[in-house]
N, C-alpha and C positions, 0 to 999 in steps of 0.2 A: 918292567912293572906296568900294569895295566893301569889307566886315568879312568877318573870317575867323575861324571857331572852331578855337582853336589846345589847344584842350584835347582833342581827339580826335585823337592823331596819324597814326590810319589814315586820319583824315579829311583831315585836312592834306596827306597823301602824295598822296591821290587827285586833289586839286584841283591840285596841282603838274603832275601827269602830264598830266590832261585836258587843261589851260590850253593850252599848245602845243599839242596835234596837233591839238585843233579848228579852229584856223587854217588851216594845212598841207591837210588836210580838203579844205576850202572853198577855197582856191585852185586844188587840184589841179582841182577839179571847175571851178570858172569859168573857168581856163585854155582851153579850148576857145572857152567862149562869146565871150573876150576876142578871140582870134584871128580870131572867125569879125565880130565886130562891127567889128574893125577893116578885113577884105577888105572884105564885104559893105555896100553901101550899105544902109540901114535902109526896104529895100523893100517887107517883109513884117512884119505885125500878131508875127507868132512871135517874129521877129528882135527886136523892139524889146520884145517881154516877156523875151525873153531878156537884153536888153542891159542893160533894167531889173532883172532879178534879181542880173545882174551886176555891178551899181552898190553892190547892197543887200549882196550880199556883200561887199563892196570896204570899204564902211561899215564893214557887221559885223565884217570883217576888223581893221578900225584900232580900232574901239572894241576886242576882243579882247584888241587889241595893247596898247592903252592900259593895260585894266583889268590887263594880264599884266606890266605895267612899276610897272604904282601894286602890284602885290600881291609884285611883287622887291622893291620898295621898303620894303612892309610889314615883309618877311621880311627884310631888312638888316636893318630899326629894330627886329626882337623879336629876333632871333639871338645880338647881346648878353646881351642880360637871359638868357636863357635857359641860354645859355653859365656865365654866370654862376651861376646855382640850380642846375644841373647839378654843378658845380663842387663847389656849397657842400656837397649832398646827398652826392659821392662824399667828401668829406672827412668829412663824421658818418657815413659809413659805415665809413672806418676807422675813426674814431674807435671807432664801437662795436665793431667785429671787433678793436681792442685791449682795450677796454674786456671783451667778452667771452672773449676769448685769456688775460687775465689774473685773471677769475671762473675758468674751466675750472683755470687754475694754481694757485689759490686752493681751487679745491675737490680738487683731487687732492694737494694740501697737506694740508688737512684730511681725507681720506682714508685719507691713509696715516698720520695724526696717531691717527684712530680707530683704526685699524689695530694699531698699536699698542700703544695705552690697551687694547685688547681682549685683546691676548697681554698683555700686563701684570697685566688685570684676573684672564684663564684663568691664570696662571700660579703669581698669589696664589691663585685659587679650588683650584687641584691641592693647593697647599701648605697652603692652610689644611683640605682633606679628608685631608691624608696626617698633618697634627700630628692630628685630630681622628681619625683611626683610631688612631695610637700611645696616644692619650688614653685611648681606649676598652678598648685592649687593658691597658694599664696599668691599669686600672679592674678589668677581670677578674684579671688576676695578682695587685693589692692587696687583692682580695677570699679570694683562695684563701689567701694568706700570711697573712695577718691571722690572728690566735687568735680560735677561735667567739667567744669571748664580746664581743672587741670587734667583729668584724664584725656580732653583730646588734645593738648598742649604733652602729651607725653606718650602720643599715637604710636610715635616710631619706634618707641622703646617697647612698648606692648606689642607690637606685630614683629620684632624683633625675637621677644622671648616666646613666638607661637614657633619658630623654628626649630626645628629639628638637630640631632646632634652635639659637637660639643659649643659651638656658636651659638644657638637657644640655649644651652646649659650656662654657659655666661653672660648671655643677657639677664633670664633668671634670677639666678644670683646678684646682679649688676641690680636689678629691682627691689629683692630684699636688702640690700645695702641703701640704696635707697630710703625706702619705709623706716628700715633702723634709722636712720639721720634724719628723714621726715619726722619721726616721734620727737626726738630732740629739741626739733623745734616747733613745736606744738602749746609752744607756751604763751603766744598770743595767738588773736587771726591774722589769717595769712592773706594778703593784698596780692593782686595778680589781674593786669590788661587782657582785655578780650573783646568780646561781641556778644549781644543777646538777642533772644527773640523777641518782641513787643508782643503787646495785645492783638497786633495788628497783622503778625507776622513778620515786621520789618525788622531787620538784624540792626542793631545801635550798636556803634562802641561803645565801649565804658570800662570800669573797672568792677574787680570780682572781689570777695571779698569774703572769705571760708574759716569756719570754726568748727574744726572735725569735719565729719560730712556734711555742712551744711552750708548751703552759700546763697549771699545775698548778691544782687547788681543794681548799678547805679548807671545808667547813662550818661553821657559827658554834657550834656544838657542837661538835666537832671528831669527829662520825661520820661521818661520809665525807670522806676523801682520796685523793687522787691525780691521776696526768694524767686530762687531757680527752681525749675525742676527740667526734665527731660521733656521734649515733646516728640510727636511721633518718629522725627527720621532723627531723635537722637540727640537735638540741637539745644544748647541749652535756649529755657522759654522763661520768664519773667511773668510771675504768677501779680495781678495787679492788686491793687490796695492792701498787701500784706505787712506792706513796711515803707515808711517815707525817706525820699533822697537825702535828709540831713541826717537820719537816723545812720543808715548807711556811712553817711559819709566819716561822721563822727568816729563808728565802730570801727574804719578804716585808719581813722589817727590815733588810734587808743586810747579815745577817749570813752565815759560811760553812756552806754546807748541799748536801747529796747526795742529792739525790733523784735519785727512776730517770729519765731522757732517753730521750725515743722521737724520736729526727729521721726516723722513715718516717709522724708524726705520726697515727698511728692504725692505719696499716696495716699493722706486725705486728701489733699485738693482733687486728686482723679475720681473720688469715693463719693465726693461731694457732688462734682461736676457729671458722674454715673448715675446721680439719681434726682432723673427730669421731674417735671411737676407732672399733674393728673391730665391736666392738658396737653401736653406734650406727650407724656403715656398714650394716652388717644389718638392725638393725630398721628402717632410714629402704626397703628394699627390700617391704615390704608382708607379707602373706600367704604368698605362693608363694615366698617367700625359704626357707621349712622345708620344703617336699618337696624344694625344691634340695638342702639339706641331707641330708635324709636320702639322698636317692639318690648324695649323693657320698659319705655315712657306709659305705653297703653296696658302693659298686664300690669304697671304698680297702682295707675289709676283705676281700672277694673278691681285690682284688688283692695284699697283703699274705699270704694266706694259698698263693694260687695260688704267688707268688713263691718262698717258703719251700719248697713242696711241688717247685717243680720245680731249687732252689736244692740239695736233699740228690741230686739226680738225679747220677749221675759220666757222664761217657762212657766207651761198650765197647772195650776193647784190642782190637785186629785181630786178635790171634792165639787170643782166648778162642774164636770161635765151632771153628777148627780143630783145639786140643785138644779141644773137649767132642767133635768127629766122630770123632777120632782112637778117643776112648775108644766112644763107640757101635760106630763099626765094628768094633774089636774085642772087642768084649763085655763091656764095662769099664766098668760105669757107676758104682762106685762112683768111679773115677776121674775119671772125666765130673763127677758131683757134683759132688767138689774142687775142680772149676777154678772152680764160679760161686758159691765160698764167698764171695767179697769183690769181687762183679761189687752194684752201685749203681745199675741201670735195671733198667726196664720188660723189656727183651726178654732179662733171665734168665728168666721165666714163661715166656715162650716157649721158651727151650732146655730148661727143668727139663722143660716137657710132649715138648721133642721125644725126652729123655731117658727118658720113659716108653717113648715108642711107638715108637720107632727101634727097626730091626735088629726090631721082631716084625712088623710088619702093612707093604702095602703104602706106597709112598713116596706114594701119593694119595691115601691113607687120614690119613697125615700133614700132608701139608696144608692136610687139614682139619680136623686136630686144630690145628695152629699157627694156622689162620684163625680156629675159634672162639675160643682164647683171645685173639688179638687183639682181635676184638672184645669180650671181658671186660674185658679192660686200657684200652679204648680211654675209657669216658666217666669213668672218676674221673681221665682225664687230660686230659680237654675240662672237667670239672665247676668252674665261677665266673668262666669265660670269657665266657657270656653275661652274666652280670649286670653286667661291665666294659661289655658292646658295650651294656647296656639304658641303661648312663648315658652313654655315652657320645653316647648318640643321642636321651635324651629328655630332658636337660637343659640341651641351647639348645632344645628346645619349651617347655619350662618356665620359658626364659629369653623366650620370645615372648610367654609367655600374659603374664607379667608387665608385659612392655613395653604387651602390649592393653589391660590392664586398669588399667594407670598412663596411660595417656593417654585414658580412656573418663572416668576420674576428673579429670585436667587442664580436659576440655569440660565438665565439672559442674562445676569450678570457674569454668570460661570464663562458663557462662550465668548465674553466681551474680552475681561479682565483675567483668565483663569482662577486658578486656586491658591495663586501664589501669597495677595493680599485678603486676607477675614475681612479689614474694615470693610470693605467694597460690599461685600456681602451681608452684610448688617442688616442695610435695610430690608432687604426680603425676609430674610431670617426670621428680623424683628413683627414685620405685619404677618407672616404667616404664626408666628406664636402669640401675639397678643390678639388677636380676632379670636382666638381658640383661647383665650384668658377671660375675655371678655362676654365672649358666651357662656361658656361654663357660669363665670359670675352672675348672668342672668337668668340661664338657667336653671339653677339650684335652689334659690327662694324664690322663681316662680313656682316650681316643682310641691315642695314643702307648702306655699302659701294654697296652690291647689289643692294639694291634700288635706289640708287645716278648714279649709272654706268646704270643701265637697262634704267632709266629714260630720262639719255645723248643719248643712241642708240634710245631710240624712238623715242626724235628729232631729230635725222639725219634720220632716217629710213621715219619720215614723210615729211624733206626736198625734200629726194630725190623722194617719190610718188608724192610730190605737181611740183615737178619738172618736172617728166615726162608728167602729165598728162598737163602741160602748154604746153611743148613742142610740144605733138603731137596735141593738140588743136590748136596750132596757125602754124601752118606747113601747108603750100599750098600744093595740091595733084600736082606733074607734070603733065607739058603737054603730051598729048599722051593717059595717064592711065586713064580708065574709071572708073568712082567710083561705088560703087554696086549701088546707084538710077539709071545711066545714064543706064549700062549694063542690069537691069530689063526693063529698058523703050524698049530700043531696041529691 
């Protein structure tokens, strides 16, 4: 019996397929021979090789047939078995396609388990950075309330809780615990050893002596007392005659005591001590702060004087200029006089002269007697007008130079000191902007008082043009004098 390798099943297939038609094959083909062998007597040499190949296929044929029945045979007897491992194979294949269906459910179980745990985990992470900023900012506000002397008596704990991580997170905390227990005891003031600054600058020991924010010191001598406040590097400063050493001391034994309370905790005394007298305003202005001055000294007196001068001025009744003509043209000049006995301007000079010259010389001969005295009249009625316009116009340059030369002095301070300290730089600052204050202020009601005074002269100035030109308009030519038509006619 022929062996079969059943482990190659391309192989397997092929030998199924071939096994038959090779038969088929070969009978197709000896089919002829067969036919022709059984007409044909066996006459010829061909014939009988023929007849013989056809025997041998006939053979081949059945052995074929045989080996094709022993290998159906084979394939019955494995087809079972096979059957069977086949079987076994698809069931451990579900098996693991459940096996793995419920790994996949098992991990997306835990998936969504981490998932979870995650938001859980972010959720504590948000909450513990939102307590940890409230911590912090409490930290700041317990730092600012606190009286100096115990905030720098609790330096270490504050530069503690500026630390980062979980070591600033219990410091923090460590703080608000604090504060809670501080409130607690919050039910008298609180007494506490230290140092202050004097009036003087000198640091005194003494004792502190705090109600809420607010703290008073007493020196152990008892030369300096009063409230605290901060002075510039921070250090507590003893503000002087705010409060006296028994007062103090008293409020320390708890007993009843009235000392002065400041709840803006220093900042009116700074409010107070920010705002210098007029004097001090001035000289913090520099140098060019006294031409300021003087040139507003001479345009207030110019203008005080100008004022005065044009304040005794009256205005001219409408009817004076028509009597004094009345009396010229009729020859009457004592009458004429009379009327500008109690006339209060400028343009009686003018009628007194046209009172001269009327009624004798020609009427253009006249108004050039009334022009020249106008012009006589004209500049002690302009005189201190300029000196108003000179301040008024060089006292913001004077306000500029200052400003220049307060900030030339600012960069001398800059390259000394840098930028790091403002006070340093104050005083420039301050003369370049108070020169530029201080002009402007004299500038502006010089400005105005100019235009108030200029505006007075120009009505008088147009009194007396309306004045002349009525006069010499209504003035009769004397007799005698030929007027330029008559003297052309002739």
């Amino acid at each position: 019996m022929m062996t079969r390798d059943f482990s190659n099943p391309s192989r397997f297939r092929s030998n199924r397929v071939a096994s038959p038609i090779l038969p088929c094959l070969i009978g197709i083909l000896a089919a002829p021979l067969l036919a022709v062998s059984q007409d044909a007597a066996p006459a010829d040499p061909e014939i009988a090789a023929y007849q013989k190949a056809a025997a041998t296929v006939e053979a081949d044929l059945a052995k074929e047939l045989e080996a094709l029945a022993a290998q159906r045979a084979t394939i019955a007897q494995e087809k079972p078995p096979l059957a069977r491992e086949t079987a076994t194979i698809a069931s451990e294949l579900r098996d693991k396609q459940r096996q793995s269906d419920l790994a996949n459910q098992s991990r997306d179980a835990l998936i969504h388990d981490l998932n979870s745990l995650s938001n859980r985990v972010r959720l504590w992470r948000d909450e513990r950075n939102y307590i940890d900023s409230l911590l912090s900012e409490h930290r700041k506000n317990y730092e600012a309330q606190l009286p100096l002397a115990e905030a720098l008596a609790q330096a270490e704990a504050f530069t503690a809780a500026d630390a980062a991580g979980d070591t600033g997170f219990e410091a923090r905390l460590a703080l608000a615990e604090q504060a809670i227990a501080r409130l607690a005891e919050t039910t008298g003031p609180r007494v506490r050893e230290g140092e202050a600054l004097g009036p003087d600058g000198v640091a005194r020991p003494g004792t502190f002596v705090s109600a809420g924010p607010v703290s008073w010191f007493v020196a152990a001598d008892s030369s300096v007392a009063g409230l605290v406040t901060a002075s510039r590097d921070l250090h507590p400063e003893v503000v002087p005659g705010t409060a006296s050493a028994g007062e103090i001391r008293s409020l320390a034994a708890g007993e009843s005591a009235r000392p002065a309370f400041d709840p803006t905790l220093g900042t009116a005394v700074a409010l107070d001590e920010a705002n210098p007298s007029l004097l001090e305003h001035f000289r913090a202005g520099g140098l060019w702060m006294y031409p300021i001055l003087i040139i507003a000294a001479i345009a207030t007196l110019a203008a005080i004087v100008k004022w005065l001068q044009l304040a005794r001025i009256r205005d001219l009744r409408p009817g004076v200029v028509r009597e004094v003509l009345a009396g010229v043209n009729a020859g009457d000049r004592e009458k004429a006089g009379r009327v500008l006995a109690g006339v209060k301007h400028p343009a009686r000079a003018l009628l007194e002269r046209g009172i001269e010259v009327g009624g004798r010389v020609p009427r253009d001969e006249v108004e050039e007697a009334l022009y020249e005295r106008f012009l006589e009249i004209l500049p002690p009625l302009q005189r201190g007008l300029p000196l108003v316009a000179i301040a008024s116009a060089t006292a913001p340059l004077l306000g500029l130079l200052g400003t220049v030369t307060g900030m030339i002095h600012t960069f001398e301070l800059i390259n000394i000191f840098g930028t790091g300290d403002a006070r340093s730089l104050a005083s420039g600052i301050s003369e370049a902007l108070i020169t530029t204050e201080f002009g402007l202020v004299v500038a502006i009601p010089a400005l105005i008082l100019h235009a108030l005074l200029s505006r007075k002269v120009q009505g008088i100035r147009s009194t007396m043009e309306l004045t002349s030109l009525a006069f010499v308009n209504g003035l009769k030519e004397p007799a005698g004098v030929a007027t330029p038509a008559t003297a052309n006619h002739g």
